[in-house]
N, C-alpha and C positions, 0 to 999 in steps of 0.2 A: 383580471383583464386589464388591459394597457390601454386607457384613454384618456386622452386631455393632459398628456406628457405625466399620465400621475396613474402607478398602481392601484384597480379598483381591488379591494378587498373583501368586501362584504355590505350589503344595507339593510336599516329596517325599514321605520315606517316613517320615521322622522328625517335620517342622518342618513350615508356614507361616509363609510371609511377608506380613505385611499391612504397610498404611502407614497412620498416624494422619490424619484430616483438618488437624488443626489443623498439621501439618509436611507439608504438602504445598504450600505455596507458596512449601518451601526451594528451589524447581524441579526439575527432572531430566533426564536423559538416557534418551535409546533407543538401543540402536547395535545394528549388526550387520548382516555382507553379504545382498546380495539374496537374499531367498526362502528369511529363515532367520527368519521371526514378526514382523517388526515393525508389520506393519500390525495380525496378530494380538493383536499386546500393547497396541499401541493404540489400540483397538476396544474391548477390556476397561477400558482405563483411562477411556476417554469416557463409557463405560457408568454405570460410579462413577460418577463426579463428580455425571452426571445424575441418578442414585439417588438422592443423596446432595441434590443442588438447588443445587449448583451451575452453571453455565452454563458453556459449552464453546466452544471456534472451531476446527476441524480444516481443515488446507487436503489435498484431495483431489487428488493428485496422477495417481494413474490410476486414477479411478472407483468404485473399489472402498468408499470409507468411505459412499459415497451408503447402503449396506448396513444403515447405523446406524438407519433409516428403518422396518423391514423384520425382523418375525420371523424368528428363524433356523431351521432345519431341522435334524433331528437326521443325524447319519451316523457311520461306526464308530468315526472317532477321538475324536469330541468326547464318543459316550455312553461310551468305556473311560475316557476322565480322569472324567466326571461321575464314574460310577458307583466307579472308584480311591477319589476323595477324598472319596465322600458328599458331591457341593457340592448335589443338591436336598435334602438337610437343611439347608442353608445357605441356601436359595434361590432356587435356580439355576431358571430356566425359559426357553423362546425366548421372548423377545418383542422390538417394536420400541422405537421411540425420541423423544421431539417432535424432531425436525429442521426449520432451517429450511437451504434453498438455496442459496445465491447464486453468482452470475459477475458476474465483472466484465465482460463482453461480454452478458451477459441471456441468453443463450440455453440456459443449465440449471439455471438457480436467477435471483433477484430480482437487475438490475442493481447494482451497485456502482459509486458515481460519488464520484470526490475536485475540487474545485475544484484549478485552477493555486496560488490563492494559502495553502489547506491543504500542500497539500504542501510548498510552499515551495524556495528556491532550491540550499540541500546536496542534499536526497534528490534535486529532479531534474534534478542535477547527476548524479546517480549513473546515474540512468536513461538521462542522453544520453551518458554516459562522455564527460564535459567535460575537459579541461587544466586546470589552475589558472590559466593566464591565461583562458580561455574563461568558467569556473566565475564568473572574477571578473568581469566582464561580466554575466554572469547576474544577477550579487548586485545589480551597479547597476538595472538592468534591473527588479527587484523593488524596489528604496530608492525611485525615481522611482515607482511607480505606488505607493506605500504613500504619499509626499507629496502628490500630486498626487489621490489616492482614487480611483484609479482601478483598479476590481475585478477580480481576475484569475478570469476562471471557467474558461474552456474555453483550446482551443491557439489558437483564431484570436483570442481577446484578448491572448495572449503573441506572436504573431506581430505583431501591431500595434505593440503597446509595444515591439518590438523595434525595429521599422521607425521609429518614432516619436524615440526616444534617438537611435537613430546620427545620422538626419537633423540631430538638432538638438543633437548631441553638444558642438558648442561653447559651449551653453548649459552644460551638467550638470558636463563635463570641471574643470571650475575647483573644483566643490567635491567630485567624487566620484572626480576620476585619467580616464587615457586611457580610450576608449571604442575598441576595436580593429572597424574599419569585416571585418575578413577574420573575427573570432572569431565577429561575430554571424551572418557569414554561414552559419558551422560550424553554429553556433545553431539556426537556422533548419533546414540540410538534415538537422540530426540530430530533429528536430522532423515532417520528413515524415513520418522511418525510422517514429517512435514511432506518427507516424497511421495507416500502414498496417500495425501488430502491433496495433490498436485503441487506440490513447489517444484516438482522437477518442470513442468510446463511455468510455473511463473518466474522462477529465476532461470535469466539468459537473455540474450540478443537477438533481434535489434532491443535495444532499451526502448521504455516509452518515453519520448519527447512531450512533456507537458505544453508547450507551445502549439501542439496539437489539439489539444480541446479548448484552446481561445480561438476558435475559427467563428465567424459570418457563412453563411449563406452569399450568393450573388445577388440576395434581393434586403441583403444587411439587416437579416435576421439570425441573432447565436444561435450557434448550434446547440442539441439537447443534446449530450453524453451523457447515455444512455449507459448503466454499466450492472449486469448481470450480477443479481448475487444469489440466486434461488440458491444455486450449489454450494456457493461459495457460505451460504449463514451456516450450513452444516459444520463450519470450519471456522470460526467466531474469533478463534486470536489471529486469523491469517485476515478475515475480511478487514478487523479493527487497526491492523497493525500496518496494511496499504491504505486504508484513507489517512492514518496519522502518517504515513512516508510520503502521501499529496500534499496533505497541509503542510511539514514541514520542508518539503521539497521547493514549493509554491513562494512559501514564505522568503527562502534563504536565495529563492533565483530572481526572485520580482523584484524591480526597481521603485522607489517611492517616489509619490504622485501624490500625495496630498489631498485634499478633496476635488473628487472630479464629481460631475455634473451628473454620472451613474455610475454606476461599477463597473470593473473590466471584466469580471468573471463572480460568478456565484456560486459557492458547495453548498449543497443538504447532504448531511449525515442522517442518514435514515437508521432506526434501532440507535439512537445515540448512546445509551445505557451502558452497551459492549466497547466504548471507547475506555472508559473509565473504570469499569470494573475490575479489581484489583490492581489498580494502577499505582505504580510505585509513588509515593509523595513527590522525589524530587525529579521523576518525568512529569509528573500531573502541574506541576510549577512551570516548567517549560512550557508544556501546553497553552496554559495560561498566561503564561506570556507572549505565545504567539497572538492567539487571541485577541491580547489589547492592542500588538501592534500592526498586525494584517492590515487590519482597518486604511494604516497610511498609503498600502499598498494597492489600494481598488480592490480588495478583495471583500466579498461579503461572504459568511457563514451561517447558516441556518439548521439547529438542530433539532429534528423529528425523535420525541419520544411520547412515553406515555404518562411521564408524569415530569415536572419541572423537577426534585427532587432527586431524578438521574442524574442531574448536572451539576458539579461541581459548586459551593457556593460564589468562590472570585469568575467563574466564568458563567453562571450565572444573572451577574451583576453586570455583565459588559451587553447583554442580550436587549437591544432597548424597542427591538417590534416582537410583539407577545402576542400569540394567536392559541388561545384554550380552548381546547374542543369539551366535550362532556368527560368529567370523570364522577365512578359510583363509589358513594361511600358506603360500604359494608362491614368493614373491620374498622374497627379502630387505627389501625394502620391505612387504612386508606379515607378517615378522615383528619387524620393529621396531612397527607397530601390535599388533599382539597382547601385546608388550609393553608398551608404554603402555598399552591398557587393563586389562591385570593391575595394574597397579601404581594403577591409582585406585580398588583396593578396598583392603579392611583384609582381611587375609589370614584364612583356612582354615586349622586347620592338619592338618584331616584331606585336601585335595587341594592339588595345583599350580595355580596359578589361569589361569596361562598355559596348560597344557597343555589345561584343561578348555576352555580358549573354541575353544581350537580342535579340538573335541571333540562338541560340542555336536549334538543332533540339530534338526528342525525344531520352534518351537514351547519348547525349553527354552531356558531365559537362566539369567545369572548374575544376583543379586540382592542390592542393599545400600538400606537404606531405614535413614532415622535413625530411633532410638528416643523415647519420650515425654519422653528429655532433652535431645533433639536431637544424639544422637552415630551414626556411624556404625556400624552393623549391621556384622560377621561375614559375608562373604558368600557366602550358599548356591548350591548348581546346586537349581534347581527344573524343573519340570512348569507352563506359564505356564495360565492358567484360562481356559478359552475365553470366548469373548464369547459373548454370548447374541442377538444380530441376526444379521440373512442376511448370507452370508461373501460374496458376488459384488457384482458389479454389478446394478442395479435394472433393469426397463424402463423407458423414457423416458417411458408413458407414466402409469405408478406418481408418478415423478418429478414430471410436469406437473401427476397429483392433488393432490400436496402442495403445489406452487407458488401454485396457480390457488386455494386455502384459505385459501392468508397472508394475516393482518391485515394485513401492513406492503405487499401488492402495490400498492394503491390510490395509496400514499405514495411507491415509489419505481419504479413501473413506465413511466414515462410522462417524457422527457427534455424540460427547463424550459428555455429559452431567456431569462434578460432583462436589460434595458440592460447592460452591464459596459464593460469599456475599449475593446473595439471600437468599439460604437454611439459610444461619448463620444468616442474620436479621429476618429471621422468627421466629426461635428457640429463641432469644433473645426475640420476641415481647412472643410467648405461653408460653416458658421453664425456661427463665432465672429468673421471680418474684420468683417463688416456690422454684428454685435449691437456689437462696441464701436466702432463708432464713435461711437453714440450719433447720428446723424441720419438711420437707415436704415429704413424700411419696409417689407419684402419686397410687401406687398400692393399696393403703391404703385408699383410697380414693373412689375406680374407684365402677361407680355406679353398680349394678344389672339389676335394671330397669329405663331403660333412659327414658320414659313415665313417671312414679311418681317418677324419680328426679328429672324433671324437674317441673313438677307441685309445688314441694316439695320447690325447689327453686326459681322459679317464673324469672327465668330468659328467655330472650328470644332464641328462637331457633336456630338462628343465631351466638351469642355468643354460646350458649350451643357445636356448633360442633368442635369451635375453641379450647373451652377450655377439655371438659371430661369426668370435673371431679371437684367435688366443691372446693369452695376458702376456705385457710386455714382461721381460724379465724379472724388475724389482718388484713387479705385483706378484709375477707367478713364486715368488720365491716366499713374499710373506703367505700367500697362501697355502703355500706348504708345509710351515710351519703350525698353521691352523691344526688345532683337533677335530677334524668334523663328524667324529663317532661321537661326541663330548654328551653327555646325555642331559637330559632337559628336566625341568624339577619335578615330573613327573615320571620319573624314569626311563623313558621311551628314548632311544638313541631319534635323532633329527639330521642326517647329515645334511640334507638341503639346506630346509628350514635356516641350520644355524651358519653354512657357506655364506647366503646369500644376505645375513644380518651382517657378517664380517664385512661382505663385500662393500655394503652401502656402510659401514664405518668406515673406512677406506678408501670409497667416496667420497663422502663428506671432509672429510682430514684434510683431502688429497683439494677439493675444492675451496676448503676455506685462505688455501694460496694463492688464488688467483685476485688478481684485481678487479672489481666488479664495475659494471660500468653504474655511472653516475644517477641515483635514482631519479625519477623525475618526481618533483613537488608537488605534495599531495594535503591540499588541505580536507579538513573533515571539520563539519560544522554540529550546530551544537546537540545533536544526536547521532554523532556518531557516522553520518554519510556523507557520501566521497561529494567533493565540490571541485567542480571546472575553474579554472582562472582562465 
């Protein structure tokens, strides 16, 4: 709760704990096992921020933060804390929240769409859990289409450019290394997997405009971007590997500001554990470096897990507000986590800190928040402050009201299809032989009668629709020298089949004469996604 320009966080019977705005984008943690407050804790902390006008992004894991939307209801526990701590002197009342929606699949909030060449070739390396020989493939596979401008939007323009490199890998191979004909095949099938968990719905246009969830309200309260993941957890490298394309997106587009007086935006990583599992060492470095430098950027980070232990140790260390909910020690392994998270407070020395986490009832946490000198807090057992929005899940069709409102529907509801490396590898394979020759006039060409020009040319029907329109002389002539009975290494005669490889060699040959026009400058930052100048 937001009162007295200072985050309340939690009280007992002695103390409150509040957190200052202005050290609140030292980032922080949430921990603590299932169905011991964390979603509760942060709900309240969403709430702030919003009070306060800064702008929020919580990812919604099982439905419940939709809540944020949505006055809350009183009931026994929540009015025995109100009425405990006097929080309606403070404040305290139900009410709702501006949220906005989103899915990345559309279907419970405003689609989210990333182009192929934003995300770029690391993250969705991660996404198809690539090899390092695979990955490096990939990397080519992006170097060619960023020379050649040829735009990555959606998966059937990365499926093209793929098809496109191997085919013509002996061109490329010389200045960029092997081109493995079996890796891109990997490529490709891992490429289905991703269409059928919806990548065909999340890569494409319009892109999402991050600029979009730094928005106010009219009454200068941030908004809560709200972002479905019920679906999306069933699909765990695709959820983990779009919050790492926000944060790194976030990072490398924000301007430095230095310390301001609050933050300009706040992420929770909800399930933080799926960021980092199996994460490559030297992405997990990157990460960690974003990390320590966000900060300069107004950005605050806050990770929801169940145990501190999920988190990396360097980016655990950058964590300086610590909120422990109860965790049980049963196994052995789960009291070496209980220890670890005792030990990343500054000690009590009226309890055992160990002892209390695992102590803890529903709703209390442990609590360390740096002071206005930025040191670590004394860390109290508090009483956490209830939110003041509906505690459940919403109707869908409450949901639909809020959607079907948004300014931003008109802009991002409705999926853009236009030219990109598809369309242009096409045209290259049909258009490009004839345009450079420089003596060719499609019009000039174009039959009367597609029945006896086809008979006329003895081509088969197949090619015939690709192409029109008959080959100029010096095409039709090396064409005729083709063997197209020539049999395949499975013994099966191909005549099509192998016309139409000739032809796209014949293509290609025929196009690498042309002069191409001038690529435009493309930087990609340090994972690998496309950056604006």
């Amino acid at each position: 709760m937001y009162t007295e320009d200072s985050i309340l966080i939690g009280c007992n019977d002695e103390t409150c704990v509040t957190l200052h705005p202005k050290l609140a984008n030292r980032h922080g943690i949430i921990a603590g096992a299932t169905g011991t407050g964390k979603t509760y804790t942060l709900k309240a902390l969403a709430e702030s921020f919003s009070d306060m006008g800064v702008p929020v992004f919580v990812a919604d894991m099982k439905g419940d933060l939709a809540g944020l939307s949505k006055a809350g209801e009183p009931n026994e526990n929540v009015s025995k804390r109100v009425e405990k701590y006097d929080l309606q002197s403070k404040g305290f009342s139900f009410k709702g929240y501006p949220v906005e929606f989103w899915d990345l699949f559309g279907e419970k909030g405003l689609p989210i769409r990333v182009t192929i060449s934003q995300m770029g070739p690391i993250l969705l390396s991660k996404i198809l859990r690539l090899s390092e020989a695979q990955a490096g493939v990939l990397n080519i596979i992006f170097k060619v289409a960023d020379s050649e401008s040829l735009l990555l939007i959606d998966i059937k323009d990365l499926k093209s450019m793929i098809n496109y490199v191997t085919e013509n890998r002996e061109r490329y191979e010389p200045q960029y290394g092997a081109i493995a004909t079996k890796s891109a095949n990997t490529i490709l099938r891992s490429l289905l997997t991703l269409e059928e968990q919806g990548g065909d719905k999340f890569f494409g246009e319009p892109a999402l405009e991050l600029n979009d969830f730094l928005q106010c309200d009219d009454n200068g309260k941030g908004i809560i971007n709200v972002f479905d993941s019920v679906k999306l957890s069933l699909a765990p490298d695709l959820y983990s590997t779009f919050l790492l394309w926000m944060l790194t997106e976030i990072f490398e587009s924000m301007p430095e500001v230095g310390d301001l007086e609050k933050p300009k935006f706040v992420f929770f990583f909800d399930e933080a554990h799926l960021l980092f599992d199996n994460m490559n060492p030297v992405f997990q470095r990157k990460i960690e470096q974003i990390v320590r430098l966000i900060r300069s950027k107004g950005i605050g980070l806050y990770f929801i897990t169940q145990s501190p232990t999920d988190i990396p140790d360097e980016i655990l260390s950058q964590l300086g507000n610590r909120i422990q909910h109860a965790l049980r020690a049963y196994t052995p392994k789960d009291q070496k986590a209980v220890k670890v998270a005792a030990e990343t407070f500054r000690p009590n020395p009226n309890f055992d800190t160990a002892d209390e986490i695992s102590n803890l009832g529903i709703g209390q946490a442990l609590v360390s928040v740096l002071d206005k000198e930025g040191v670590p807090t004394i860390v109290e057992k508090v009483d956490i402050i209830p939110p003041q929005c509906y505690s459940g899940a919403i109707e869908d069709s409450y949901r639909e009201q809020i959607v079907n409102i948004s300014l931003l529907k008109v802009k991002y509801q409705e999926m853009l299809d236009r030219e990109s490396a598809y369309e242009r590898l096409l045209q290259k394979v049909q258009q490009a032989p004839v345009q450079d020759m420089g003596q060719y006039n499609p019009q000039d060409y174009q039959p009367q009668d597609n029945s006896a020009y086809q008979n006329q040319q003895q081509i088969p029907q197949t090619e015939q629709k690709q192409g029109g329109f008959p080959l100029p002389d010096v095409l039709q002539q090396t064409m005729d020298n083709i063997d197209l009975t020539k049999t395949t290494k499975r013994g099966r005669t191909s005549q099509s089949t192998t016309g139409k490889s000739e032809m796209e060699r014949i293509a290609t040959n025929a196009a690498n004469t042309v002069v191409r026009e001038v690529s435009r400058q493309i930087v990609r930052g340090i994972f690998g996604q496309l950056k604006r100048k």
